[in-house]
C-alpha positions in Angstrom: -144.6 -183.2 -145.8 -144.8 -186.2 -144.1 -143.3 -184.7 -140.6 -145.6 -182.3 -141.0 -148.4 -184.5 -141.3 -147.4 -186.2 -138.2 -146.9 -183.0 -136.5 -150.4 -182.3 -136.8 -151.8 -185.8 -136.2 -149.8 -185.3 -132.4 -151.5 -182.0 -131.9 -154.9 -183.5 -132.9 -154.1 -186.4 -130.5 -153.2 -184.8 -127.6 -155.0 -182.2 -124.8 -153.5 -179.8 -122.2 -153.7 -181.1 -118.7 -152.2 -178.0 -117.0 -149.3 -176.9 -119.0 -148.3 -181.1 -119.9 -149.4 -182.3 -122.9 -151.1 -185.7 -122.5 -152.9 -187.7 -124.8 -156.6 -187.3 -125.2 -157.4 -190.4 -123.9 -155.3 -190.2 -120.3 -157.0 -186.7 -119.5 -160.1 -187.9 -118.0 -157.9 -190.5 -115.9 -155.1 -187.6 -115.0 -157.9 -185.0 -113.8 -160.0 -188.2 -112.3 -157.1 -188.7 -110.2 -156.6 -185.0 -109.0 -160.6 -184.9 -108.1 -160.2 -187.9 -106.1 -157.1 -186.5 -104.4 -159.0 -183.0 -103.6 -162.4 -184.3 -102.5 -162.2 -184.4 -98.9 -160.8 -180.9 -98.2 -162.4 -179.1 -101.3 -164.9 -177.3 -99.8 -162.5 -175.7 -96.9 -160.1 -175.1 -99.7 -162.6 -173.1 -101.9 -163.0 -171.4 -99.0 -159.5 -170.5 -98.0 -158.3 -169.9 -102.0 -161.0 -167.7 -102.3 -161.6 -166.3 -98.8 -165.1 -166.9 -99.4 -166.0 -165.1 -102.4 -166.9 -168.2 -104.3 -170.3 -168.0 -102.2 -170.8 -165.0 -103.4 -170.1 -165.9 -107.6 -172.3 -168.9 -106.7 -175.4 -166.9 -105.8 -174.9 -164.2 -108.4 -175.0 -167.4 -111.0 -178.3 -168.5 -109.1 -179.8 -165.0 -109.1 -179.3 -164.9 -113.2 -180.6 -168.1 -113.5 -184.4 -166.8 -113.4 -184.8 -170.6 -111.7 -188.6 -170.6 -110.4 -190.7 -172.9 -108.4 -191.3 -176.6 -110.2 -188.8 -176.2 -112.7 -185.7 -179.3 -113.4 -182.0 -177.7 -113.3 -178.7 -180.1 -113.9 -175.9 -179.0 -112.3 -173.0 -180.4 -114.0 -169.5 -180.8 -112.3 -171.9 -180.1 -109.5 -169.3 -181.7 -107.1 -170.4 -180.5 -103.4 -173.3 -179.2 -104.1 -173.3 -175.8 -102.9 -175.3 -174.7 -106.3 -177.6 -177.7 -106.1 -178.3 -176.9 -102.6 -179.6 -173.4 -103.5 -181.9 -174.6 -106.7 -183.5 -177.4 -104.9 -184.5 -174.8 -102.3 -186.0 -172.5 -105.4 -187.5 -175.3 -107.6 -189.3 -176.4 -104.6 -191.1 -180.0 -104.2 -192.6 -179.9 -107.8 -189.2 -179.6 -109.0 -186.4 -180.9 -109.3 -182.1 -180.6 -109.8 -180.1 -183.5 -110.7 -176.0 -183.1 -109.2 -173.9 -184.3 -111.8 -170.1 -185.2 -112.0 -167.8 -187.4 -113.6 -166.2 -187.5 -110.3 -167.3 -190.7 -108.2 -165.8 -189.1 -104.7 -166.8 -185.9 -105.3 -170.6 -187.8 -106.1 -170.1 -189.0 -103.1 -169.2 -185.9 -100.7 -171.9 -184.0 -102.3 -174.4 -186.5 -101.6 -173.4 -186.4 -97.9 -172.9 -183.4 -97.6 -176.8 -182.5 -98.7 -178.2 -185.6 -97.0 -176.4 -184.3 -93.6 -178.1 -180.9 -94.5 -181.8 -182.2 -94.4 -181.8 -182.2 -98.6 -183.8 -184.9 -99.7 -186.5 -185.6 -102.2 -186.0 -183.1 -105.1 -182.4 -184.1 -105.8 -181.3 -186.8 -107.9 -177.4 -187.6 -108.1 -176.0 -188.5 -111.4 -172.3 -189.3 -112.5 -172.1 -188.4 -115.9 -169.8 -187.1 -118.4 -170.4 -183.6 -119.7 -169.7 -184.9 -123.3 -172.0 -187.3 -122.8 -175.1 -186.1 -120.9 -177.0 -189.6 -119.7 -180.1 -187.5 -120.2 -183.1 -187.0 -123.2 -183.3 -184.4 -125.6 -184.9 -181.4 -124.2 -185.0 -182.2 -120.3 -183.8 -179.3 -118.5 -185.3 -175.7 -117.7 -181.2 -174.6 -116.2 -177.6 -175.9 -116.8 -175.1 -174.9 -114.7 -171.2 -175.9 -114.5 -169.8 -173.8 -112.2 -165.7 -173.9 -112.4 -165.9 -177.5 -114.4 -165.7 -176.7 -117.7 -162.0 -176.2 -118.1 -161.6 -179.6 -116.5 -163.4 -181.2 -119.8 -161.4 -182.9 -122.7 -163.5 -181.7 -125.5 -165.7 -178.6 -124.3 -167.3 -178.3 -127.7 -168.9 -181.6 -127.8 -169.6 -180.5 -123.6 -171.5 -177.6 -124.7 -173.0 -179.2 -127.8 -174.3 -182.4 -125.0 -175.8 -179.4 -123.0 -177.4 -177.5 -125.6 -179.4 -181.4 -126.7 -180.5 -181.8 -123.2 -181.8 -178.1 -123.0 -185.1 -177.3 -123.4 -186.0 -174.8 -126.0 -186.7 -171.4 -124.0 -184.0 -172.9 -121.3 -180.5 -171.4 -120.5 -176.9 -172.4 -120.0 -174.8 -170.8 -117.5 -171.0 -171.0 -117.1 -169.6 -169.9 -114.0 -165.3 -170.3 -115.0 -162.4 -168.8 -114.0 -161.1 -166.3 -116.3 -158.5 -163.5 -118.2 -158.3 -160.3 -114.9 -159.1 -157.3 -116.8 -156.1 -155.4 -115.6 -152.2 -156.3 -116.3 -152.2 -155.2 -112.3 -154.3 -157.8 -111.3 -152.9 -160.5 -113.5 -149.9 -159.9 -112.1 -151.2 -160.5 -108.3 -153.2 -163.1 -109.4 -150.1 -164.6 -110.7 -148.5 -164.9 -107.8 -151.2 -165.9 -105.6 -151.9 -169.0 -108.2 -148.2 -170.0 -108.3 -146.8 -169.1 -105.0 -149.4 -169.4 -102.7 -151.9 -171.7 -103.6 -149.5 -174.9 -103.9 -148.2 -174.3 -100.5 -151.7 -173.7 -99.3 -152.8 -177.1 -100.9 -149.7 -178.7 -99.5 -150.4 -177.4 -95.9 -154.3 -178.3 -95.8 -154.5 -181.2 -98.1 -151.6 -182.5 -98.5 -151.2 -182.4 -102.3 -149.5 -179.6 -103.7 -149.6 -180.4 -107.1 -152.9 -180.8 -107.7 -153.7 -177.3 -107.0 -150.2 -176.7 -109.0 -152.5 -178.3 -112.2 -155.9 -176.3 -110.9 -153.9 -173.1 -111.2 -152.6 -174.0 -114.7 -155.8 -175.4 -116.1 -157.1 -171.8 -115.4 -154.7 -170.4 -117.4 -155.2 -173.2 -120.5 -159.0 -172.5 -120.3 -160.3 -169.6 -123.3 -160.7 -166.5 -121.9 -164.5 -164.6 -121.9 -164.7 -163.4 -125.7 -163.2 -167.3 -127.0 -165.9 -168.9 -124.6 -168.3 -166.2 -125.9 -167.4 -167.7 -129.9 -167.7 -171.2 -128.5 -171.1 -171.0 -127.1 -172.6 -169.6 -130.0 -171.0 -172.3 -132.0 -172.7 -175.1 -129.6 -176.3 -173.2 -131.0 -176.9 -170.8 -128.3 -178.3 -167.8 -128.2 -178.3 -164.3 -127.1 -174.6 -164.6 -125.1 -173.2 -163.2 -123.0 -171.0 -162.8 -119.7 -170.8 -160.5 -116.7 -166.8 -160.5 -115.0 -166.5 -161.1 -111.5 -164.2 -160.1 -108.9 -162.5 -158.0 -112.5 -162.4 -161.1 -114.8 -160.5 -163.4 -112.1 -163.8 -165.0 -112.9 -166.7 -165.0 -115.3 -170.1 -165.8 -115.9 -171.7 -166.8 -119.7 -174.8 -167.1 -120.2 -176.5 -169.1 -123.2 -180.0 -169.5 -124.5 -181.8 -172.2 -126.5 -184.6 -171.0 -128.4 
């Protein structure tokens, strides 16, 4: 009974980080470190892993935001700011997107990135942990995390913190790698994530094992119908998700009423 006990107490105790097991408490340090690692090339490798899709998920996740002139949007795990830099164009002067991430360098590359592009005045920068938005109850008209959720330690209390800082008619959207469709696909996808994408990461930024975890962390993350369960847990409403690209990705949506 006792080993038992124990057993569980471990499995409470510790979190995936890829396919390790860590403790809970080194994940945010272990994923900290890949972010930091990945910063300066991420952008030209979401474009190469993807060959350029990603632009295209990204503005399908801002055309289903219904984001209008003067409204506020967080973009969590906004890293770069390719979403922000779309909202702030939408929301206008009267409104207003604050770029979130936990990430200090990736902060930083966003924020350059956006000044360089002319993107000033309706965008605040924020780090902040997802499961512990820095913000008030009831703040936000959108939330986004586009492919940063399965990078969280606890995404419960990550989508409980959204739902809080939500305002009540607002809506969450999740934009996540997810479960292909098709056993075909899997299969490709497989081998692109395992064979290719290392050795892409090792060629461009030097670090193959960080995009050895980023492949593995997709498949640790709950597929669409577990993320679906979660979300209604967290006290949204009305969700739902659309696959992308046939369920290589996925977008879940989330309302607060």
């Amino acid at each position: 009974m006792n080993d038992k006990q124990d057993k569980q107490d471990q499995q409470r105790d510790s979190i995936d980080f890829g396919y390790q097991q860590v403790a809970r408490e080194r994940k945010k340090g272990l994923v900290a470190n890949v972010f930091n690692s990945v910063a300066a090339k991420y952008d030209v490798m979401n474009d190469l892993m993807s060959m350029g899709i990603h632009r295209l998920w990204k503005r399908y996740t801002i055309d289903c935001s219904g984001v209008r002139q003067g409204m506020k949007v967080l973009d969590i795990a906004g890293g770069t700011g390719d979403l922000t830099a779309q909202f702030a164009r939408r929301v206008g002067p009267q409104g207003e997107v604050v770029l979130a991430d936990i990430n200090d360098a990736m902060l930083k590359v966003g924020r350059d990135k956006l000044r360089d592009k002319g993107h000033v005045g309706n965008i605040r920068y924020v780090q902040a942990d997802a499961e512990q938005l820095p913000f008030d109850d009831n703040s936000f008209d959108i939330i986004t995390i586009a492919f940063g959720l399965r990078n969280v330690t606890d995404k419960p209390a990550a989508l409980r913190s959204m739902f809080r800082v939500l305002k009540p008619g607002g809506r969450l959207l999740v934009l996540e790698f997810s479960k292909p469709i098709t056993p075909a696909l899997e299969q490709v996808y497989d081998f692109y994530s395992f064979n290719v994408l290392p050795k892409m990461g090792q060629l461009v930024a030097n670090d193959a094992d960080s995009y050895q975890y980023l492949a593995e962390s997709i498949r640790m993350h709950p597929d669409q119908e577990t993320l679906k369960t979660m979300m209604h847990e967290a006290g949204y409403d009305n969700v739902d998700y659309q696959n992308l690209t046939g369920g290589i990705v996925a977008l879940h949506r989330g309302y607060k009423f």
